[in-house]
N, C-alpha and C positions, 0 to 999 in steps of 0.2 A: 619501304623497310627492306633493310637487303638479309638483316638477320633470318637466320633459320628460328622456328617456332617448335620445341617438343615437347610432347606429352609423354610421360613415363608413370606407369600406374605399379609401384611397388606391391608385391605379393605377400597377399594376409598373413603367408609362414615367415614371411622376411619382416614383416613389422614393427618386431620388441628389435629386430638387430636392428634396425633406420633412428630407432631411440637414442642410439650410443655412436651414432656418427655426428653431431652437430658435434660445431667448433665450440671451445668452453664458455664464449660471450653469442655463441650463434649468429655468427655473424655468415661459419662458411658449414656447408651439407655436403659429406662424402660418399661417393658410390663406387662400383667394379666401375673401371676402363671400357671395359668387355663391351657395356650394353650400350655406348654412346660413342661408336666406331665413328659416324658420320657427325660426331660436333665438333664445332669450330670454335676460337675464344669469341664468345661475347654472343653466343645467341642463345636465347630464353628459353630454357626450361619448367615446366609444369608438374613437381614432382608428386604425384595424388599418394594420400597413403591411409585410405579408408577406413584400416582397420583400427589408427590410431587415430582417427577425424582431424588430422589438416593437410594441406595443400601447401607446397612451397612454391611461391614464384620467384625465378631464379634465374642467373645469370652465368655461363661455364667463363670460371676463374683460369684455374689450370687442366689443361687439357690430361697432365699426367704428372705427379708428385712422385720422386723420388724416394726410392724405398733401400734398406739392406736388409740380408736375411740374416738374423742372430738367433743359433741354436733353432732352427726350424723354425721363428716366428717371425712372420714380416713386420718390420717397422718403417712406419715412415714418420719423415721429418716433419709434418704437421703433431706430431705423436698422437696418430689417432689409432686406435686395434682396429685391423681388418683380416681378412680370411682371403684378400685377394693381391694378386701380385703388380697391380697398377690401378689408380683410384683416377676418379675423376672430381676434380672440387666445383662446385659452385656458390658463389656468394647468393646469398640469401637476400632476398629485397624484400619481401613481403611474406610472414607466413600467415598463411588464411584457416580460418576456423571453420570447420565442415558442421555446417547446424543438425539437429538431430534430423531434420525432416529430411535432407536432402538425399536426392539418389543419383547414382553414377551407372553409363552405361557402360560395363568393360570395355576395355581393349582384349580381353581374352586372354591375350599374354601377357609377358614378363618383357616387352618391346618398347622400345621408345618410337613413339608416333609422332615422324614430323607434320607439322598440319602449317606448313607456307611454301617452304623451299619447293619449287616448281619443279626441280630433275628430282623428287623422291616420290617413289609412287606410291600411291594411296589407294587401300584395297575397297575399302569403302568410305566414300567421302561423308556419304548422308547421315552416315554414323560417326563421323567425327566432327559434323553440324551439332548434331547433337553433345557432343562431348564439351566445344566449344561455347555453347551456350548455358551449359550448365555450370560451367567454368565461371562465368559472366556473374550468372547469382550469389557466386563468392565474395564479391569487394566492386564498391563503385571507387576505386581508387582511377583514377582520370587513365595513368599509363598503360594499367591490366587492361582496362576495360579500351585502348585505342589498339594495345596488340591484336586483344581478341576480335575485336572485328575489322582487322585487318585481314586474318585469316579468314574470317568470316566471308567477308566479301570476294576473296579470291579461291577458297571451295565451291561455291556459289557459281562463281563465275567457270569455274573446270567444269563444274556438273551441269549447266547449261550448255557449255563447249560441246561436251562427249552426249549430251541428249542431242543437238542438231549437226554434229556431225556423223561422231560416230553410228549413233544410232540409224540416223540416216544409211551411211555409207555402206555401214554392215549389218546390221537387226532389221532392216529396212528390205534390202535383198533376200537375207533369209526367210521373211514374213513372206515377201513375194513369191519364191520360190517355191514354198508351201503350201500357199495356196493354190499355185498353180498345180500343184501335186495333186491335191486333194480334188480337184475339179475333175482331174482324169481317172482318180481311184473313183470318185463317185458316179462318173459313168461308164465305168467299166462294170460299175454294178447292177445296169440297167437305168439310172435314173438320170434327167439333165436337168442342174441349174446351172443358168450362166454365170461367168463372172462377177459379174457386178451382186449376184444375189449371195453368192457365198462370200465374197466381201465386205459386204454389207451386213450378213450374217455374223463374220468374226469382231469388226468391227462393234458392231454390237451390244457381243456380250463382253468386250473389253471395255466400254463405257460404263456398262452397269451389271451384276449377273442376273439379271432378270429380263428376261425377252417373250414376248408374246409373240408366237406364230397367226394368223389368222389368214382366214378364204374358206372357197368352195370345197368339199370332201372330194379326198384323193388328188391333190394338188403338191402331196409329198411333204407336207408339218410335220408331220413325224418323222420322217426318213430323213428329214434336213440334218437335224442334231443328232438321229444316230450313226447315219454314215460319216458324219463329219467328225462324230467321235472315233468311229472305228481307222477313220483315214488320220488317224492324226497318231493313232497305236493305244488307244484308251481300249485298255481290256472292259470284259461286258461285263463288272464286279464295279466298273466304274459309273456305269450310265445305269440309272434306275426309272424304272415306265411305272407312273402309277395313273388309273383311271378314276374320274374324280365321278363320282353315284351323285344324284338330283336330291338326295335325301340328307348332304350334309349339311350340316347350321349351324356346328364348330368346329375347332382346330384338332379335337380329340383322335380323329379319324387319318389324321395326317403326325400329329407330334406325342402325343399318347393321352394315359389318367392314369389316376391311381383307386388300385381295384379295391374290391370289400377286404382282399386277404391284407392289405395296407401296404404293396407292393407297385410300385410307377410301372407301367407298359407301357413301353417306348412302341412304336408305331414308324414307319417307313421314312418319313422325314427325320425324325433326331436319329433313326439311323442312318441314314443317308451322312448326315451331319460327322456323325462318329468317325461313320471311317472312313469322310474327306478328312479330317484331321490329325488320322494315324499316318499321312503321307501327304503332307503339303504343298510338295514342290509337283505331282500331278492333279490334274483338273477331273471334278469330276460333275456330268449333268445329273440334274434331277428334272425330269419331263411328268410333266402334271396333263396329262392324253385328257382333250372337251373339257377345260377347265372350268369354263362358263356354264355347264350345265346346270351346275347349283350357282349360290352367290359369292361371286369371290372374296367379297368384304366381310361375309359371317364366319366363312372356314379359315381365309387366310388371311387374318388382320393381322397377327401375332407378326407373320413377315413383314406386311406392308409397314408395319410401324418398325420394327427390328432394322428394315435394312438400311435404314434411315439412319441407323444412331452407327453407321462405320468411322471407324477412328485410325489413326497410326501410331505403332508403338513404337518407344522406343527401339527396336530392334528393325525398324520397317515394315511389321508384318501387318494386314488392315485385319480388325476386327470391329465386333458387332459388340454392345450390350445383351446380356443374356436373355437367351430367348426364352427357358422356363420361370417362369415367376414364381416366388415362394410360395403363393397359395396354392398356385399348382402341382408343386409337392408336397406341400402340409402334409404330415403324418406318415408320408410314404417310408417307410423302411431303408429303402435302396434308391435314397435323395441323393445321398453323394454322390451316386454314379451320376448325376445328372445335372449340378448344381453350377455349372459353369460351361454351360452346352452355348454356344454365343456359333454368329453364322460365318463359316471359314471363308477367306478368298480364293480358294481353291471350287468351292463348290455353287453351278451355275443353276439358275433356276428358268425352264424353258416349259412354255406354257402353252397347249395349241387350242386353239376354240374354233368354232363355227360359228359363222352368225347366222342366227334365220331365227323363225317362229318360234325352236324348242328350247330355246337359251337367253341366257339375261345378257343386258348389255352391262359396257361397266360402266364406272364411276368413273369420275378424273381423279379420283385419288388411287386408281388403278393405274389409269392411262399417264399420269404422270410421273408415277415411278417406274416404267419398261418402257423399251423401245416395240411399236406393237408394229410388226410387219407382218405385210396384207399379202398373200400368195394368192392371186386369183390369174396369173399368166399361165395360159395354158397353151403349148406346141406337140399338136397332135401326129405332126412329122414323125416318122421311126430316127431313133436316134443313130449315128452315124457310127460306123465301124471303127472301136479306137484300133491304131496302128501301132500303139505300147501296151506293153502291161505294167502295172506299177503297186510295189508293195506296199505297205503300213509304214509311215512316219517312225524313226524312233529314235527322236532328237525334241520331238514337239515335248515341253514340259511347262509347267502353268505361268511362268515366267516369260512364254510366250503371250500369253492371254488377258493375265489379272492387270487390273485397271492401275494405270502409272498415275493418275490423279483421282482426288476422292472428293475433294473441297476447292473451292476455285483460290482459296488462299496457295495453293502449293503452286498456283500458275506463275512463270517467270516473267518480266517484262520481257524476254523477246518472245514468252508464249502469246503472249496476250499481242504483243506486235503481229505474230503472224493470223489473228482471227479478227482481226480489227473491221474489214469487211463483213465478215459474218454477222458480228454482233452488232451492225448498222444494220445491215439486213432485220434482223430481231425484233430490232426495234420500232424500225417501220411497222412490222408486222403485229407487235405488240398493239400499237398506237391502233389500229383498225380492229382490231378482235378486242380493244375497249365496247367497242359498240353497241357490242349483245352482252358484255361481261364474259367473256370467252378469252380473257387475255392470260397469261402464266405468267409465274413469279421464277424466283432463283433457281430452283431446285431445275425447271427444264431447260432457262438459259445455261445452268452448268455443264449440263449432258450433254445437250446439244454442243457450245463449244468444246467438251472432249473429246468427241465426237470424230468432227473436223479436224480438231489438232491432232487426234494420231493417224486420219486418213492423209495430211500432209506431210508428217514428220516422217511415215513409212512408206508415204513412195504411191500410197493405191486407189487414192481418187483424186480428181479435181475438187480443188474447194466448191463451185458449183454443185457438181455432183454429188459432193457428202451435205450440205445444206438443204438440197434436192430430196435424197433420201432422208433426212433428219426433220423437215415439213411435213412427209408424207408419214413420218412414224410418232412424232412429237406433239405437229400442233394441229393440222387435219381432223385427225381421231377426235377431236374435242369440239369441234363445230357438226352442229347440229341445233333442229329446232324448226318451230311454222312462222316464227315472226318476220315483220319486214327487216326487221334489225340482224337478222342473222341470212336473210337476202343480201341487206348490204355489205354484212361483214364479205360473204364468198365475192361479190364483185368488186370490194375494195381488193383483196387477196388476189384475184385476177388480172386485173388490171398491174399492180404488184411486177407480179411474176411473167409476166408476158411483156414487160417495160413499155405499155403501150394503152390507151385505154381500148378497148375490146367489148367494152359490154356495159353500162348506164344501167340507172334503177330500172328503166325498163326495157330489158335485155334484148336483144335480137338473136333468138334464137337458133335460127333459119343461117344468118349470117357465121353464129359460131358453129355450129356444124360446118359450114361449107367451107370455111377458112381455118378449119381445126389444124390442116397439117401446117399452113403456113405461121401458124402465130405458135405452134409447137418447136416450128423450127428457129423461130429465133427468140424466144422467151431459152434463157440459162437453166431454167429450172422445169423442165417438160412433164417429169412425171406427176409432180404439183401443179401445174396446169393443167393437163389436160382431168386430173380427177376432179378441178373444182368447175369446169366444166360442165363432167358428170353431175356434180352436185347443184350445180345451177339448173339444170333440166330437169332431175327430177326434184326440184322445189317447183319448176314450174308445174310439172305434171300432177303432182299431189299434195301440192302446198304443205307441203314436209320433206328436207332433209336429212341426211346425213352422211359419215363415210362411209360405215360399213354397206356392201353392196347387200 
C-alpha cells in the first residue's frame, strides 16, 4: 500500500459545524485545507467525530475546491457554507457508527495523524496502536479492516525497529553511562559494590518493583538502594525507611484503618503511594529495613496479591487494581480520599532481611514475586582512593527505570528470537526441579526472560551472566528440604550448569572441593554453581539444605 493513512479527530466545539458539511446525497465530507497540508489524492482518511458518534472512512477527492469571495462570504462551487478560505473534499466510503460503549484514545489535538507514510513522524506509535485498533471494532468490512492492519503491522514493525536499535544505540549508552556514574558516586561515599552488583541491582527493579536485599548484617542492604537513590538525584522526600516490628500480623501497620472517630489513617505505605503519584515521571523507593522479622504473608499480602493484578492503559501508564478494599473503608468519613489508591509505576518496593535464627523464612509466593539478592560478599581491603569527584544525576527520571514489559504477551517476535536460549535453558531446568515439586510456572519464566531481554537490549551483561544472576535470585531460593529427591534435584542442577557431570547421587565431595575452581571456570554460569555446591555439602553435613546461608 503506497497510500498515506490518516486519522483526523474533529473537536467537540467543531462537531454541530461537521453536521452541515456533507454533500446533499453524502456522498462527499468537507474540511479546512489548513489541517491536511501533507495529503495526497487518493489516500484514506479516518475522520472520528465522537461528539456526534461516527467515524467516516474516506478517501481525499480534491485536494482544493475552488472558491470566490461574495460580499465577505466564501463560496465555493460544491455550494457548501464554510468559514474557511480553501476546503478539502473527501468521498465518503463508509460512514461507521460509534456504539455507545466505545472509547477513543485522543490524539489531544485538532492534527491529522498519519499512521503509514513512513517519512511522517509519529510522536507516539504505541498510542496510535491503540487508536488503530479501536478503529478495527468499528466495521468488519473486508477493506477497512486490510487498511488497518496494514498500519498495524508496519507501527509494529517501527516500534520494534526503534526498541533494537535505537534503544540500543542510545538509551543503552546513556544507561551505561549511569551506571558507571553511580558506581563512583557510591564510592566516593565510603562504600564498594562492584559493577555487576549495581547492575544487577537496576536491573532488577526494572523487571519487577519489588526486590529483596538479603545476607550477613552490615554487608550494605540498606545503603544499596539509598545511595543509589541519592546518585541518581532522588531527593530524601523520595526514599522512605520504614522498620518492620516482630509484632505485626496485618497490613494496618503499613496501609492504615479506620479509627472509632470513623476517619481512615493512612499509615506510611499509602503515603508513600500518594505522593509517588503526585509526580510520576520520578521514582520513588519504599525500603521495608528486616522485613522478615515478622511474617511477610500476614502484614504484606494485600501487595503480594496487588502487584500481580498490573495492567496497561490506554495512555501507556501501568497500573495496579486497588489496593484498599471497600471493607476497608466501610464507614470511613474521608473514603474518598482513598478510594482509588492502586500501586504507581513509579514507586519501588525494596525489602532487606537477614536470615538466621531470629527471622521467618519465606514462602514461594514471596520468593516468586522479587528478585531476592543474596549480599554475603565481603572485601575487607580498604577501598581505593577515587581520583574524581562526581555529582548527583539529574537527567535520571523513572523512564529510565519502570519496566518496558508487564505480560509476556507485549514480547515481540524478535524479542522472544533474542532469549530463545535462555528459555531452553528454563526448561531443562524446570524438567529437574520436577523432582522434589520445586518446579515454577509463568509468572517466574516471565521475569526471568525480562530480565535477560533488557540486560541485552542495553548493552550490560552477557546473556550468561543475566541467566547466571536470574538462577541465583529466581530459582535457588526455592530449593530446599532433607529428602533424597531434593539431593537430586541440586546434582541434576549441577551437573546442568557445569555442562559436565561432576557429582552422581553419591557425590564426591572431596573431589568437588578440590576441582571447585576448575569446573567454576568453565561451567557459563559460576555464581549458580558454585552455590549448589554449597548446597550439596551442607546436605551432606546435616542432611538438610537450603540457599539461605
Amino acid at each position: 500500500m503506497t497510500a498515506q493513512v490518516i486519522v483526523y479527530e474533529i473537536e467537540s466545539a467543531a462537531a454541530k459545524n461537521a453536521e452541515k458539511l456533507f454533500s446533499h446525497n453524502d456522498k462527499y465530507f468537507y474540511w479546512n485545507e489548513e489541517k491536511f497540508k501533507n495529503l495526497t489524492l487518493d489516500d484514506y482518511v479516518f475522520i472520528v467525530n465522537k461528539e456526534s458518534r461516527w467515524v467516516l472512512f474516506t478517501k481525499s477527492n480534491t485536494q482544493e475546491i475552488a472558491s470566490n469571495i461574495q460580499q465577505g462570504d466564501t463560496l465555493f462551487k460544491d455550494n457548501i457554507d464554510g468559514k474557511w478560505n480553501s476546503i478539502t473534499r473527501f468521498e465518503i466510503l463508509k460512514i461507521l457508527t460509534i456504539p455507545d460503549n466505545w472509547e477513543w484514545n485522543s490524539i489531544k489535538n485538532n492534527e491529522a495523524k498519519c499512521i503509514h507514510d513512513n517519512s511522517t513522524s509519529i510522536v507516539d506509535k504505541k498510542n496510535i496502536l491503540i487508536n488503530i485498533n479501536q478503529l478495527k471494532t468499528l466495521s468488519n468490512k473486508e477493506s477497512i479492516i486490510k487498511i488497518l492492519d496494514t498500519c498495524k503491522s508496519n507501527i509494529e514493525k517501527k516500534i520494534s525497529e526503534a526498541e533494537s536499535s535505537n534503544l540500543t544505540a542510545t538509551t543503552s549508552l546513556n544507561i551505561k553511562s549511569h551506571l558507571d556514574h553511580i558506581e563512583t558516586y557510591i564510592e566516593q561515599k565510603g562504600f564498594y559494590f562492584n559493577k555487576g552488583e549495581i547492575i544487577n541491582f537496576y536491573l532488577s527493579l526494572k523487571t519487577k518493583p519489588f526486590v529483596i536485599l538479603a545476607g550477613i548484617s552490615g554487608t550494605g542492604k540498606t545503603q544499596l538502594p539509598r545511595l543509589f537513590a541519592e546518585a541518581i538525584g532522588m531527593s530524601k522526600d523520595q526514599v522512605i525507611q520504614i522498620p518492620v516490628r516482630p509484632d505485626w500480623t496485618d497490613a494496618s501497620d503499613l496501609i492504615g484503618y479506620t479509627s472509632l472517630q470513623g476517619n481512615f489513617i493512612s499509615k506510611p505505605l499509602t503515603e508513600a503511594i500518594i505522593k509517588a503519584k503526585e509526580d510520576i515521571n520520578k521514582p520513588h523507593f519504599f525500603i521495608l529495613d528486616e522485613m522478615n522479622l515478622a511474617r511477610v504473608e500476614h502484614y504484606f499480602a494485600d501487595f503480594l496479591s496487588i502487584v500481580e493484578t498490573r495492567f496497561r492503559t490506554k495512555t501507556n501508564e501501568v497500573k495496579t487494581d486497588f489496593l484498599l478494599l471497600k471493607n476497608q473503608l466501610k464507614d470511613a468519613n474521608n473514603a474518598f480520599l482513598y478510594d482509588d489508591i492502586y500501586w504507581p509505576e513509579n514507586l519501588y518496593l525494596i525489602g532487606t532481611v537477614n536470615m538466621d535464627e531470629t527471622t521467618y523464612p519465606f514462602s514461594r509466593k514471596v520468593l516468586d514475586r522479587a528478585n531476592s539478592i543474596e549480599m554475603n560478599t565481603v572485601e575487607l581491603d580498604w577501598i581505593r582512593k577515587q581520583k574524581q569527584k562526581v555529582d548527583k544525576l539529574t537527567n535520571f527520571t523513572n523512564a529510565n527505570l519502570k519496566s518496558e514489559y508487564i505480560a509476556s504477551i507485549e514480547l515481540t517476535k524478535t524479542d522472544k528470537l533474542q532469549v530463545e536460549e535462555a528459555l531452553e535453558m528454563l526448561k531443562k531446568m524446570n524438567k529437574i526441579l520436577e523432582i522434589a515439586n520445586l518446579h515454577f510456572a509463568y509468572r517466574v519464566r516471565d521475569e526471568i526472560i525480562f530480565y535477560v531481554l533488557y540486560a541485552k537490549k542495553e548493552q550490560l551483561l552477557k546473556q550468561e551472566e543475566a541467566i547466571d544472576f536470574q538462577i541465583m535470585q529466581k530459582i535457588l531460593p526455592r530449593v530446599h528440604g532433607s529428602s533424597t529427591r531434593t539431593q537430586k534435584v541440586i546434582i541434576g542442577l549441577l551437573n546442568l550448569l557445569a555442562n559436565e557431570e561432576v557429582a552422581t547421587s553419591y557425590p564426591d565431595l572431596e573431589y568437588l572441593e578440590k576441582n571447585k575452581k576448575s569446573i567454576l571456570k568453565k561451567s557459563n554460569y559460576p555464581k549458580s554453581t558454585e552455590k549448589l555446591i554449597f548446597m550439596l555439602e551442607r546436605f551432606d553435613e546435616n542432611r538438610f539444605t537450603s540457599f539461605w546461608v
